[in-house]
N, C-alpha and C positions, 0 to 999 in steps of 0.2 A: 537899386542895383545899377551897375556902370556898366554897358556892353561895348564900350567904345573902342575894343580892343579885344575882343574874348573869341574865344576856340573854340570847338567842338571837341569833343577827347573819345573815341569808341574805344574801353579797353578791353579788349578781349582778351582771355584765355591765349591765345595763338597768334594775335596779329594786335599789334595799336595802331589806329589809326587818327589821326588828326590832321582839320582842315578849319582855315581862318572864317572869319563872318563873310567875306566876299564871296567865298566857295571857291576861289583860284591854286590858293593855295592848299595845295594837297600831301601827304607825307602819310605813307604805309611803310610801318617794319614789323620787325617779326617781334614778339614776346618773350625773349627769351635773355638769359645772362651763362654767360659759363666764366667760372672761376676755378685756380687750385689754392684752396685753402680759401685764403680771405681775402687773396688774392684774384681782384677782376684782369680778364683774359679779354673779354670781346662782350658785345653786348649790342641787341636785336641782331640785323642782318648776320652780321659778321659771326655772330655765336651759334646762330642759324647751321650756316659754312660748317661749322666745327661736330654739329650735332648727328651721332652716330658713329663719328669719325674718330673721337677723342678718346686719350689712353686714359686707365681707369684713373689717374690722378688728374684728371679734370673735369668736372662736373657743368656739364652744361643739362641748363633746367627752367622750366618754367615758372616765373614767379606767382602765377595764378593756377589755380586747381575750382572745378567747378563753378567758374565765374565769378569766383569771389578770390582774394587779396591769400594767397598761402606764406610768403615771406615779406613783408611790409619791408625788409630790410633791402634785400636785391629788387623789388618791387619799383622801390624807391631810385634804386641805383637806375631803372632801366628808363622810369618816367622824367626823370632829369636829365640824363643824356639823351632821350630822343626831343626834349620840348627845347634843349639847348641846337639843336641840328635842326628846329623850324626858324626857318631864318625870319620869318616877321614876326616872332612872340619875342615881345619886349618882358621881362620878367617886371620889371615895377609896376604897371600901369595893367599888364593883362589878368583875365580870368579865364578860366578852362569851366567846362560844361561837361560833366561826364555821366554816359549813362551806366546804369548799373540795374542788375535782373531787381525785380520787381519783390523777390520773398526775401532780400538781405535782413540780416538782423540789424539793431545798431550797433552790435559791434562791431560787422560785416562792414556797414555804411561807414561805421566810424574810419575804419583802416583805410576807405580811398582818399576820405580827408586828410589824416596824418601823412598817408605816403607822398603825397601834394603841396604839405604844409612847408615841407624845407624849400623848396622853390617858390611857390608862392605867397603874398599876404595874405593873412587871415580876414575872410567872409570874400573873398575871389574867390570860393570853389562851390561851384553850384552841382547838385544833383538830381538825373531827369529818368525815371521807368523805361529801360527797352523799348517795353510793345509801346507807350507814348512816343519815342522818338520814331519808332516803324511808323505809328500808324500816320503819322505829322511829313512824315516821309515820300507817304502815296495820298496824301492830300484828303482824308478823311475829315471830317469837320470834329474831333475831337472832344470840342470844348461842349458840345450837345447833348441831347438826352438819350439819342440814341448809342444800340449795342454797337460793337466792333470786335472783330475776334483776328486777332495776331498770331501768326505761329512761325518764329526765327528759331532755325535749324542752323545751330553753328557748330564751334571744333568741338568744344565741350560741353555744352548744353542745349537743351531745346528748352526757349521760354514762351509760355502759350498766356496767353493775355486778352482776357475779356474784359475792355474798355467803355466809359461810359462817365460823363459831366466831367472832363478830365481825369480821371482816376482809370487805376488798373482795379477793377470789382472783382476781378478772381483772376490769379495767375500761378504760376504753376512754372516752376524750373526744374526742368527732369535732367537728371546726370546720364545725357544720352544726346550723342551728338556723332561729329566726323572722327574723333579719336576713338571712341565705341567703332567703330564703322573700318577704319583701319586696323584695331587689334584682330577682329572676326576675318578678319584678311589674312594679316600674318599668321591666324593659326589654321585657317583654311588650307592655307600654302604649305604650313608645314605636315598638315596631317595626309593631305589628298598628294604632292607633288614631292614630299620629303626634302623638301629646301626650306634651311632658313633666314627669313628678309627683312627686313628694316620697317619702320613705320612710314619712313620717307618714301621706299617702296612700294609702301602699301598703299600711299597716298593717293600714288601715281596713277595706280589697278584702279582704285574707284574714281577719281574724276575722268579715266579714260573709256573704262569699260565696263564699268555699273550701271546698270537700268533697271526699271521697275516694268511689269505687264510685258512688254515685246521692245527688241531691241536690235542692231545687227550685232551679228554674232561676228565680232573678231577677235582677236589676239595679242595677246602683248609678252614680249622676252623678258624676265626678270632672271638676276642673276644672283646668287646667294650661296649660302654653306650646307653641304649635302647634310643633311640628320645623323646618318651613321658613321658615314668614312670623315667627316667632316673634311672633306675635301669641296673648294669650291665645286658648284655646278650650274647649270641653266636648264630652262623651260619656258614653254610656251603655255600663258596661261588663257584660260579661253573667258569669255568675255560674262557666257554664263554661271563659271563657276563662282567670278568675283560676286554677282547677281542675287545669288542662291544664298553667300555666305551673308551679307549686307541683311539680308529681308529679317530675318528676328530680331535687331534689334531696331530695323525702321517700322515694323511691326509693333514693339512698345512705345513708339511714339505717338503711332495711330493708336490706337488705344486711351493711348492718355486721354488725345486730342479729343475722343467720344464719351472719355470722361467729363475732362472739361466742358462739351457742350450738354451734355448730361446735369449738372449740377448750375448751371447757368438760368440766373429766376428768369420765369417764362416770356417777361415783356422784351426782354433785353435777348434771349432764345430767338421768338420771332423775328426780332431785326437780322439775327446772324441768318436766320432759315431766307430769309428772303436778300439780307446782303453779300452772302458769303464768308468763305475764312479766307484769309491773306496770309499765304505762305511766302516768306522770305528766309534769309541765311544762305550761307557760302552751299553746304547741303542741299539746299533747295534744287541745285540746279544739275541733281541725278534727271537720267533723261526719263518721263514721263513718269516723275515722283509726284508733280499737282496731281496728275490723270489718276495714277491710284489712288492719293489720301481722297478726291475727291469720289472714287467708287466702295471704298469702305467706312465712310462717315456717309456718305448720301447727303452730300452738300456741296453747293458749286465754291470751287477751290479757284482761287486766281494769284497766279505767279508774278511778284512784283519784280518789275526791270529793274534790273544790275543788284542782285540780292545782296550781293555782298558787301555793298558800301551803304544801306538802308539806313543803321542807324545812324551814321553820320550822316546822313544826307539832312535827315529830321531834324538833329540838333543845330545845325547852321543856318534851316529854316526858323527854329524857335528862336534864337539868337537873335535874327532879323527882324520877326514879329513880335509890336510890344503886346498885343495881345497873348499871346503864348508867354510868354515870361513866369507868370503866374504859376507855368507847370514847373518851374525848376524850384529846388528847395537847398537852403544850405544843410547841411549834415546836423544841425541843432536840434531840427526842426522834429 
């Protein structure tokens, strides 16, 4: 393998991000393309702008659904124009490192290689497990015999990852994330205040005044289409309702998470009982969301800084590290 040149790629559902091996060079946009017809409109940020906004003959959309690849075609269109817009990726000479949830199929695995293939040369595209790039992230010794237990809370999925001799030994990607988390919003809003709001809205509600256990109680103005008169209207939404509506589906997450340490063989068990579980993801940072998962698993939970940029942080470490290398795999494999 040649790293002399190569990228980190986090593509998420909701946001790509990519940052060079230096770690300087940084570039977040959004996931998204809108077109009418076959005809491209705008694409990341800019389609971002348009989304919610746009008359029914323009479709702006997500090229990914559950963390895996749903149109390889606009997929394609969007990972090309944003690795064209990173000003040090040399297209001949570079490679991209991209992570990807840990249960894909290889047909799943195969689509991020193809979407990659028109830009890049073939055996430049390496592939590295979530919870390995989290746990490489917060400096875990990964490559050891000991357990490790991952839990990234993103837009579209929660991937939980029990780690061990570099491998993911049990993992687990539940369709339950920030978009879960903003639909239970909007229909909160329209049941309880009879308005109705956008998911960009609803966005808004939960990174402002979602909490888990105790929280202050304050307030946020959304503005929306009455239910009935369908006349615009506004309200004041209060900070516990948003609260209230969120918890059932952060509730099947916990859950999972005590499945997953349920089914975890006992040697690998005990490391986690006594290491803890590492919570990261853009989600993670509901206010006093460690403090809960950590009193309904009955395991000390630790919130890793800046959640949101985790997996890329890891992947620019392994890039750096020839020892780590070893974890990336090309799509063959």
């Amino acid at each position: 393998m040649f790293f002399t040149n190569m990228i980190g790629v986090d593509l998420g559902t909701d946001t790509l991000k990519l940052r060079d091996k230096s770690g300087q060079q940084f570039m977040e946009s959004r996931n998204m393309i809108a077109r009418r017809g076959k005809r491209i409109l705008a694409v990341g940020n800019n389609a971002y702008d348009m989304y919610e906004k746009n008359p029914t003959s323009v479709q702006v959309i997500r090229p990914m659904t559950g963390g895996v690849i749903a149109s390889a075609e606009d997929m394609e269109h969007v990972i090309t124009y944003t690795l064209r817009r990173f000003t040090t990726f040399s297209q001949k000479s570079a490679g991209i490192c991209i992570a990807v949830p840990s249960q894909v199929t290889p047909v799943e695995q195969r689509a991020f290689y193809n979407v990659c293939n028109s830009t890049l040369s073939p055996g430049r595209i390496h592939l590295v497990d979530k919870g390995i790039a989290d746990a490489i992230s917060i400096g875990l010794p990964v490559l050891g015999p000991e357990g490790h237990m991952i839990v990234n809370i993103g837009a579209d999925t929660t991937e939980i990852s029990v780690i061990s001799d570099g491998k993911v030994i049990i993992g687990r990607t539940l369709k339950e994330g920030g978009f879960t988390l903003d639909e239970d919003i909007v229909t909160m809003v329209r049941r309880k205040f009879n308005i109705n709001i956008g998911r960009r809205t609803a966005e808004q509600l939960k990174n402002n005044l979602a909490f888990m256990i105790n929280g202050p109680r304050l307030e946020q103005k959304v503005f929306g289409i009455h239910t009935l008169s369908g006349l615009p209207k506004s309200d004041m939404i209060p900070a516990l309702a948003v609260s209230v509506a969120v918890l059932a589906a952060i509730d099947r997450i916990v859950d999972e998470v005590r499945q997953v340490v349920d089914r975890t063989p006992p040697m690998l068990r005990q490391d986690i009982f006594r290491e803890g579980i590492f919570l990261t993801g853009g989600v993670s940072l509901i206010q006093n969301l460690p403090m809960y998962l950590q009193k309904e698993v009955s395991l000390p939970v630790y919130h890793i800084q800046d959640p949101k940029n985790s997996t890329i942080r890891g992947l620019v470490t392994m890039i750096n590290q020839k020892e780590l290398h070893q974890l990336m795999r090309s799509p063959r494999q």
